[in-house]
C-alpha positions as YAML, in Angstrom:
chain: A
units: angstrom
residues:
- id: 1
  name: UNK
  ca: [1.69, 49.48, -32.53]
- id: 2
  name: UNK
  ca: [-2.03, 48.14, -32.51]
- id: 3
  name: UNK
  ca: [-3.04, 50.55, -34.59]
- id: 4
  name: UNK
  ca: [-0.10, 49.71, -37.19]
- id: 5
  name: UNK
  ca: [-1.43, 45.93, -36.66]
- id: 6
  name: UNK
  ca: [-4.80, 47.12, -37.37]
- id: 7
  name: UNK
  ca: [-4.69, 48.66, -40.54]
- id: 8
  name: UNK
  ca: [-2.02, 45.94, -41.91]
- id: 9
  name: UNK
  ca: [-4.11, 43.09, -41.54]
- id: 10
  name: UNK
  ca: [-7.40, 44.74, -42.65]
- id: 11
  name: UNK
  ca: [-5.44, 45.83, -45.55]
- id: 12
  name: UNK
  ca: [-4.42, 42.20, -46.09]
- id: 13
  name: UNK
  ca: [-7.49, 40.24, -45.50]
- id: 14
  name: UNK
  ca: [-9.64, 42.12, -47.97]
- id: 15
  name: UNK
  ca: [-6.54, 42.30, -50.33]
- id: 16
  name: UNK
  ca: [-6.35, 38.46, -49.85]
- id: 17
  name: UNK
  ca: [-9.61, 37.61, -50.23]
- id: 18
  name: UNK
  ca: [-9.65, 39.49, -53.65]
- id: 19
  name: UNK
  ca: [-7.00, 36.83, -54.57]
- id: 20
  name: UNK
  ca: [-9.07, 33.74, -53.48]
- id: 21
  name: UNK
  ca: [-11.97, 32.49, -52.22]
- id: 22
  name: UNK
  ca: [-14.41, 33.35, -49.17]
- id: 23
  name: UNK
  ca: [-14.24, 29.36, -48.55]
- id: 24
  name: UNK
  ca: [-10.78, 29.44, -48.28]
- id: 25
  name: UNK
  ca: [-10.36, 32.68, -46.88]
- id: 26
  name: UNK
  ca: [-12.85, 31.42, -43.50]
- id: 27
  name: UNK
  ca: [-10.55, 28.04, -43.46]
- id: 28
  name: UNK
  ca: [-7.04, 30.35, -43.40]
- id: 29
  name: UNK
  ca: [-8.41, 32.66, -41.26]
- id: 30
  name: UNK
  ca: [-9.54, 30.31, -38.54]
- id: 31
  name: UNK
  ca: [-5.50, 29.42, -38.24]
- id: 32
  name: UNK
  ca: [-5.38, 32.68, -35.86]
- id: 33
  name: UNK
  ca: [-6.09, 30.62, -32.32]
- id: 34
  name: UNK
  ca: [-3.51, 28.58, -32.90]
- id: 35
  name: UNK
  ca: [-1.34, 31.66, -33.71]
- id: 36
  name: UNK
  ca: [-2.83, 32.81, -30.52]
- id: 37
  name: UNK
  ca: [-2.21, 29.12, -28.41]
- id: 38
  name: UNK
  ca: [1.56, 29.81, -29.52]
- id: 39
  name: UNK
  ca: [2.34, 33.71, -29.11]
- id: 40
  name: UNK
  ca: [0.20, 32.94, -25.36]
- id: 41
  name: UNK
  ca: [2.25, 30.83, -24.31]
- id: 42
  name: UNK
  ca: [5.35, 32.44, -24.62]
- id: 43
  name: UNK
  ca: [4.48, 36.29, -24.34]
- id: 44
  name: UNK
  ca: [1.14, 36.47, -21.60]
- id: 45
  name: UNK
  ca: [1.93, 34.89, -18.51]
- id: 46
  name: UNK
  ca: [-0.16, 31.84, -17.46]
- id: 47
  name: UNK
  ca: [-1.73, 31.37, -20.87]
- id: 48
  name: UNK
  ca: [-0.09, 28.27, -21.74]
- id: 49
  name: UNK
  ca: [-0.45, 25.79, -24.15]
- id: 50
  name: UNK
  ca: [-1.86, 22.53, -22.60]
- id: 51
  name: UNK
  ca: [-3.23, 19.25, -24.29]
- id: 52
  name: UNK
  ca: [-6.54, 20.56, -23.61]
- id: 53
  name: UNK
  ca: [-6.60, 23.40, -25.23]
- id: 54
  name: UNK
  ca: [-4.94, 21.87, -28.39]
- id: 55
  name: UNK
  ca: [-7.49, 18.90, -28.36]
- id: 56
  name: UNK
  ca: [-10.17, 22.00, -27.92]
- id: 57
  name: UNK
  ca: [-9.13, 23.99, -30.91]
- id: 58
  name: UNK
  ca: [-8.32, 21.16, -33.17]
- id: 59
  name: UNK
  ca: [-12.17, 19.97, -32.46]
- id: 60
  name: UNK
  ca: [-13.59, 23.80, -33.28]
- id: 61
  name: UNK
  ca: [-11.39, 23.68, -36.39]
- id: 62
  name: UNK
  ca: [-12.36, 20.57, -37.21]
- id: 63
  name: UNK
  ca: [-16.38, 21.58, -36.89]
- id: 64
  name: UNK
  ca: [-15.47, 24.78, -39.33]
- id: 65
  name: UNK
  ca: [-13.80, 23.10, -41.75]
- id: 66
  name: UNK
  ca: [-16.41, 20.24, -41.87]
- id: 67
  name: UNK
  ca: [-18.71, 22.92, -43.30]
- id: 68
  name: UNK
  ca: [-16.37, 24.76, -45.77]
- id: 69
  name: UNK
  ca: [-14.16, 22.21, -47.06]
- id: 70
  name: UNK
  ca: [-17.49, 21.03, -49.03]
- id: 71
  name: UNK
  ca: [-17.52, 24.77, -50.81]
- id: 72
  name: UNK
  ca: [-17.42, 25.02, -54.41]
- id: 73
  name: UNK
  ca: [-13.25, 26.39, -55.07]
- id: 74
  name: UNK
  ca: [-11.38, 24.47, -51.91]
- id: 75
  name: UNK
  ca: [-8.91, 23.03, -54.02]
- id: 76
  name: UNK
  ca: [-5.12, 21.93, -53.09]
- id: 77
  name: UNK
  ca: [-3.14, 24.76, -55.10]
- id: 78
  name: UNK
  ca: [-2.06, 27.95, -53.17]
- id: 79
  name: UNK
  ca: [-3.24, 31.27, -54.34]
- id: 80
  name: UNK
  ca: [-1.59, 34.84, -53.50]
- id: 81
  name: UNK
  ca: [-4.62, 35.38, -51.31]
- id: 82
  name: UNK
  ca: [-3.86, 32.33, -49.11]
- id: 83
  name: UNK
  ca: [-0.65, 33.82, -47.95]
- id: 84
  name: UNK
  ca: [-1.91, 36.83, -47.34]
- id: 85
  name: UNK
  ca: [-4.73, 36.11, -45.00]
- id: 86
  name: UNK
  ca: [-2.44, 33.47, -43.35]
- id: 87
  name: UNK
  ca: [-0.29, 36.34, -42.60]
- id: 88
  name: UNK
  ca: [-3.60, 38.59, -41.35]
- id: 89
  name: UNK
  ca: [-4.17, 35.67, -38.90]
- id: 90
  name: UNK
  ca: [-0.55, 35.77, -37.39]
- id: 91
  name: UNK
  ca: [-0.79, 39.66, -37.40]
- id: 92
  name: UNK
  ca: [-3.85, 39.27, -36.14]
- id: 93
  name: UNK
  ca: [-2.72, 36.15, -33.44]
- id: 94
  name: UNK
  ca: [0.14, 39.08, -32.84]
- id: 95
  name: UNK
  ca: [-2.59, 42.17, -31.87]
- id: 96
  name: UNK
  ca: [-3.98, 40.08, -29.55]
- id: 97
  name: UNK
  ca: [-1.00, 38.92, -27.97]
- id: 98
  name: UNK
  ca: [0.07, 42.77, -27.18]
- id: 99
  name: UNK
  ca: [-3.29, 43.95, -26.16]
- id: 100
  name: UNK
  ca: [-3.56, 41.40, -23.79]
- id: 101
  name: UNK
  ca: [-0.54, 42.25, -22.00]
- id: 102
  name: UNK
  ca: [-1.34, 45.79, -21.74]
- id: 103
  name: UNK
  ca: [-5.27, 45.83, -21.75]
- id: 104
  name: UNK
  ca: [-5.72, 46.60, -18.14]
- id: 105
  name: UNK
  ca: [-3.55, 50.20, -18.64]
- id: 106
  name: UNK
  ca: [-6.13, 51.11, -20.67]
- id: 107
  name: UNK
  ca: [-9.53, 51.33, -21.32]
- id: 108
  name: UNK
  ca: [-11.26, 49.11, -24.41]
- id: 109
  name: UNK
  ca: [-12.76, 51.99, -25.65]
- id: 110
  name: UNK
  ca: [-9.55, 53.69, -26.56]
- id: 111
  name: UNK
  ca: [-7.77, 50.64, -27.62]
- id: 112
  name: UNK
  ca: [-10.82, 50.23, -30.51]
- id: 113
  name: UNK
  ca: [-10.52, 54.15, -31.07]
- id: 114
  name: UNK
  ca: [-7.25, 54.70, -31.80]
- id: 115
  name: UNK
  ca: [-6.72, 52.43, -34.61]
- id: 116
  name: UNK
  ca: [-9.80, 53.21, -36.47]
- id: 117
  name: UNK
  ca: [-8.24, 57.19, -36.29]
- id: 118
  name: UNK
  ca: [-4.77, 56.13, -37.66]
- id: 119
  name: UNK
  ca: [-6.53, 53.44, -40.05]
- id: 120
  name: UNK
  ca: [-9.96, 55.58, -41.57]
- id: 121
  name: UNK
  ca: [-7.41, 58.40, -43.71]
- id: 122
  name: UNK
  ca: [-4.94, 55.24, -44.92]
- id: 123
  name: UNK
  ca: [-8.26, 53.24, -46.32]
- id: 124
  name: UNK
  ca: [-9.85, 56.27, -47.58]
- id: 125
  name: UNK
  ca: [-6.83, 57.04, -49.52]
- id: 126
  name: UNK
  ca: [-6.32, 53.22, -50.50]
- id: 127
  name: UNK
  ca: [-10.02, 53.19, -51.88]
- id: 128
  name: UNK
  ca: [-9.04, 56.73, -54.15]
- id: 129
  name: UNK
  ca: [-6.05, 54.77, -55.54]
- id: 130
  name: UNK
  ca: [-7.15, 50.73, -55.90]
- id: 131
  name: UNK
  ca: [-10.59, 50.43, -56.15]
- id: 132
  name: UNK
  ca: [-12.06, 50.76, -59.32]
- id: 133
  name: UNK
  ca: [-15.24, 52.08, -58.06]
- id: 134
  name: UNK
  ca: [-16.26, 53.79, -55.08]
- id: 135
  name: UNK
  ca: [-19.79, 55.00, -53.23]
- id: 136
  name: UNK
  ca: [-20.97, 58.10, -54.62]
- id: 137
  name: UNK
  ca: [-24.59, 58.45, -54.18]
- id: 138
  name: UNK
  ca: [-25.85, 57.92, -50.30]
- id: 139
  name: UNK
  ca: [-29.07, 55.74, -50.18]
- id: 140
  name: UNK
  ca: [-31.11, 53.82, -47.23]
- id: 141
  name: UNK
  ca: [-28.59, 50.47, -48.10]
- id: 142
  name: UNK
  ca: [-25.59, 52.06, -47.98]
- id: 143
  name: UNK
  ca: [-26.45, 54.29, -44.93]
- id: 144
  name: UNK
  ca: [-27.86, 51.16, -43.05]
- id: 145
  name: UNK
  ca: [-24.52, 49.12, -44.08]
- id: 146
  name: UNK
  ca: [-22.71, 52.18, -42.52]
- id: 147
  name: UNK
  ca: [-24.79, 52.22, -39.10]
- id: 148
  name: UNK
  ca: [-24.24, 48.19, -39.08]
- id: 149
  name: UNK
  ca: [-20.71, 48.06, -39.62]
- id: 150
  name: UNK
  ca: [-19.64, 51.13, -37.64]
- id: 151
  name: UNK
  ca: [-22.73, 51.13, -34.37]
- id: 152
  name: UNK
  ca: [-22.67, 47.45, -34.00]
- id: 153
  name: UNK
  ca: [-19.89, 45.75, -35.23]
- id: 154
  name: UNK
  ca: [-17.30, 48.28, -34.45]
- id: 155
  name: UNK
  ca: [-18.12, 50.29, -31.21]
- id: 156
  name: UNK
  ca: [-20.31, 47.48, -29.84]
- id: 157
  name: UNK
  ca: [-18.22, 44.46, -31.09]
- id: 158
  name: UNK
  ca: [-14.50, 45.33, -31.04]
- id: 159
  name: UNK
  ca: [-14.87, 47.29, -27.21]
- id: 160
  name: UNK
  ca: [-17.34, 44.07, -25.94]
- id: 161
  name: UNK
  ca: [-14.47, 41.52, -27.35]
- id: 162
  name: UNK
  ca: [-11.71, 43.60, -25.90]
- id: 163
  name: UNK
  ca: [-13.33, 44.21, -22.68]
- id: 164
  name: UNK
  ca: [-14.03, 40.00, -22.06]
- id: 165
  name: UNK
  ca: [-10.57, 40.06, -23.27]
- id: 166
  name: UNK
  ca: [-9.14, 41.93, -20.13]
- id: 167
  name: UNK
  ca: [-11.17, 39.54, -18.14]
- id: 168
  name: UNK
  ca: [-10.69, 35.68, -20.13]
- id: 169
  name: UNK
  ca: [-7.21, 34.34, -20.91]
- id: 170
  name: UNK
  ca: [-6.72, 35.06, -25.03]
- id: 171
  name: UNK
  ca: [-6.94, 31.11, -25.86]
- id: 172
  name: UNK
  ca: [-10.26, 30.62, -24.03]
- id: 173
  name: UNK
  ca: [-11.65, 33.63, -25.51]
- id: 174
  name: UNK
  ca: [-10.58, 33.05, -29.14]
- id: 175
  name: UNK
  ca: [-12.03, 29.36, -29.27]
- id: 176
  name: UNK
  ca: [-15.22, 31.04, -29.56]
- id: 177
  name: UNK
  ca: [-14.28, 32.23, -32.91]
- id: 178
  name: UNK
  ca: [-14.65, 29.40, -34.41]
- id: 179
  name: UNK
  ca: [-18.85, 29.44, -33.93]
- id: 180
  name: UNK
  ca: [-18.62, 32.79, -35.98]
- id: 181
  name: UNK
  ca: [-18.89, 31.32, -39.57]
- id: 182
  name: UNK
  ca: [-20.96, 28.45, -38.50]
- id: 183
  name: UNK
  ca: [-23.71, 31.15, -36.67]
- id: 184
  name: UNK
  ca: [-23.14, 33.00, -40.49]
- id: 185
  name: UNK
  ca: [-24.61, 29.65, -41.80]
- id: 186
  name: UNK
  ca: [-27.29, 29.25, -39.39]
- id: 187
  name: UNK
  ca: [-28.80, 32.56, -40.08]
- id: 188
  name: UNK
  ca: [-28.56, 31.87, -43.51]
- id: 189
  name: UNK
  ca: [-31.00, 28.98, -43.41]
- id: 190
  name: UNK
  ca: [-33.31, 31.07, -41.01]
- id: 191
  name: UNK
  ca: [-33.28, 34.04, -43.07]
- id: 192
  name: UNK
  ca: [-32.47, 33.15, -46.50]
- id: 193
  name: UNK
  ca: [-34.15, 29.48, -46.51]
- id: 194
  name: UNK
  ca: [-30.81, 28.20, -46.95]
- id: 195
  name: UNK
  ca: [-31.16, 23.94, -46.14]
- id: 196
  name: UNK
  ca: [-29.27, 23.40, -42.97]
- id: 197
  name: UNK
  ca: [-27.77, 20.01, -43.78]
- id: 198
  name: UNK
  ca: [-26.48, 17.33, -41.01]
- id: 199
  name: UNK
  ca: [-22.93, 18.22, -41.65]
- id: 200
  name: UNK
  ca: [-23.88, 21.93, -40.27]
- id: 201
  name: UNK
  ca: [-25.03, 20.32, -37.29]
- id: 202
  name: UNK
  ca: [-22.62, 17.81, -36.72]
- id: 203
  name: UNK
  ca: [-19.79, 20.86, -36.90]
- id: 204
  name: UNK
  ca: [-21.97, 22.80, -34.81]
- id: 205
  name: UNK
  ca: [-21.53, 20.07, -31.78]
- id: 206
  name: UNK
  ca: [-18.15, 19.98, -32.53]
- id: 207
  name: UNK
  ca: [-17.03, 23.19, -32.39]
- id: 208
  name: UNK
  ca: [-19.74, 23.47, -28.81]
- id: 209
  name: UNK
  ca: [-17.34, 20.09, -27.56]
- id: 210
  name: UNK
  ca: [-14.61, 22.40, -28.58]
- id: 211
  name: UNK
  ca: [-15.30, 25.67, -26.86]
- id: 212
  name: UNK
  ca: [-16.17, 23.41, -23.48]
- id: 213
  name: UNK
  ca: [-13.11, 21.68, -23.65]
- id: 214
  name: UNK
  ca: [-11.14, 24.90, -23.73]
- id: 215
  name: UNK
  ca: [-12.97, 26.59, -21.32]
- id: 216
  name: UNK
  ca: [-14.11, 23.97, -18.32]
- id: 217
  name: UNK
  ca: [-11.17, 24.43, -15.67]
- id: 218
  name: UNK
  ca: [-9.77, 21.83, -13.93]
- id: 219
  name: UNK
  ca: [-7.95, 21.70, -10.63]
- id: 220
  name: UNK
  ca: [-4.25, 20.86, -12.36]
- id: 221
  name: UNK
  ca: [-3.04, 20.86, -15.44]
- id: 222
  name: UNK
  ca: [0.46, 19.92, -17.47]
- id: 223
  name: UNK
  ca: [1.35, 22.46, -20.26]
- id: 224
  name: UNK
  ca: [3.26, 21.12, -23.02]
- id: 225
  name: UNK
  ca: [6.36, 23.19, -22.85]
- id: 226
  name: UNK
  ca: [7.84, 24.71, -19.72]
- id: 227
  name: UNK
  ca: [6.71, 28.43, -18.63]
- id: 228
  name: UNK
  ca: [8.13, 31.07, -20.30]
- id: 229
  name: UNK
  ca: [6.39, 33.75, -19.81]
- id: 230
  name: UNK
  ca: [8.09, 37.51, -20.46]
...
């Protein structure tokens, strides 16, 4: 089952953002904690939705969006690519849901291996078929891309996120995702020279206010629907 989610929703989120924009693409992507708030409440047991958390995602959302909804290409019409990555965020709101509820049967390790074994000959086959090109001559970039992607964001990333995973509740943990494309701009003005405007900053302390507000605990609190956990 995760791996099936796995390769689905990689397959649509680069699909989709063939079909659109990466502006829009970050904005419909950054839908999948509140896919996450919802499928928590009702499917992992004392994850539920509470006015803080909503108040806490709305505020990292709003910090993202402050950013992006500035990018060249945000417009009001819907694209074929919207629909698809809104659908890779509620797969993706989905995968999360199920590995939560059986994380601690197994180790993280195996639940990043597994997919990438059932997903690697699907994509390589894909890539024969659909892409118009593909990489046939090996240099230093491409090999380094490789190391990146696979080393660092794959084994270190995927088994680090799935082991705080077994230890957070999915709703505090996924708040934090919304510091990912702001930290994307951030490095871009210290690497690149990029300006790093007041808006940058002023979503930056909102989507901080946000995370806090999601994660400080308090001694009570009064969830929005009644527990129904399965």
């Amino acid at each position: 089952i995760i791996s099936l989610f796995f390769t689905v929703q990689l397959a649509l989120l680069y699909f989709g953002l063939s079909k659109t924009n990466a502006s829009r693409g970050t904005l419909l992507i950054n839908l999948q904690p509140f896919f996450v708030l919802f499928l928590a409440h009702y499917f992992i047991p004392g994850d539920r939705i509470t006015k803080k958390k909503i108040l806490g995602l709305f505020m990292g959302f709003a910090g993202m969006a402050l950013v992006f909804l500035g990018k060249k290409g945000i417009t009001t019409d819907i694209q074929l690519g919207d629909f698809m990555i809104v659908i890779t965020a509620f797969l993706w709101a989905c995968n999360t849901a199920y590995i939560k509820r059986i994380i601690n049967e197994f180790d993280p390790f195996q639940i990043v291996l597994y997919p990438m074994i059932f997903s690697v000959p699907f994509f390589f086959l894909a890539g024969f078929i659909w892409d118009s090109t593909m990489i046939g001559h090996v240099n230093l970039k491409v090999l380094g891309s490789l190391l990146y992607q696979g080393l660092l964001t794959a084994s270190f990333g995927f088994v680090a996120w799935n082991s705080l995973l077994q230890k957070y509740g999915a709703v505090s943990l996924h708040s934090f995702m919304f510091i990912m494309p702001i930290a994307g701009v951030l490095l871009g003005g210290v690497v690149l020279g990029e300006p790093i405007t007041f808006n940058i900053l002023l979503a930056l302390l909102l989507i901080v206010s946000g995370i806090l507000v999601v994660n400080i605990k308090t001694k009570k609190y009064t969830p929005i629907f009644p527990a129904r956990g399965i």
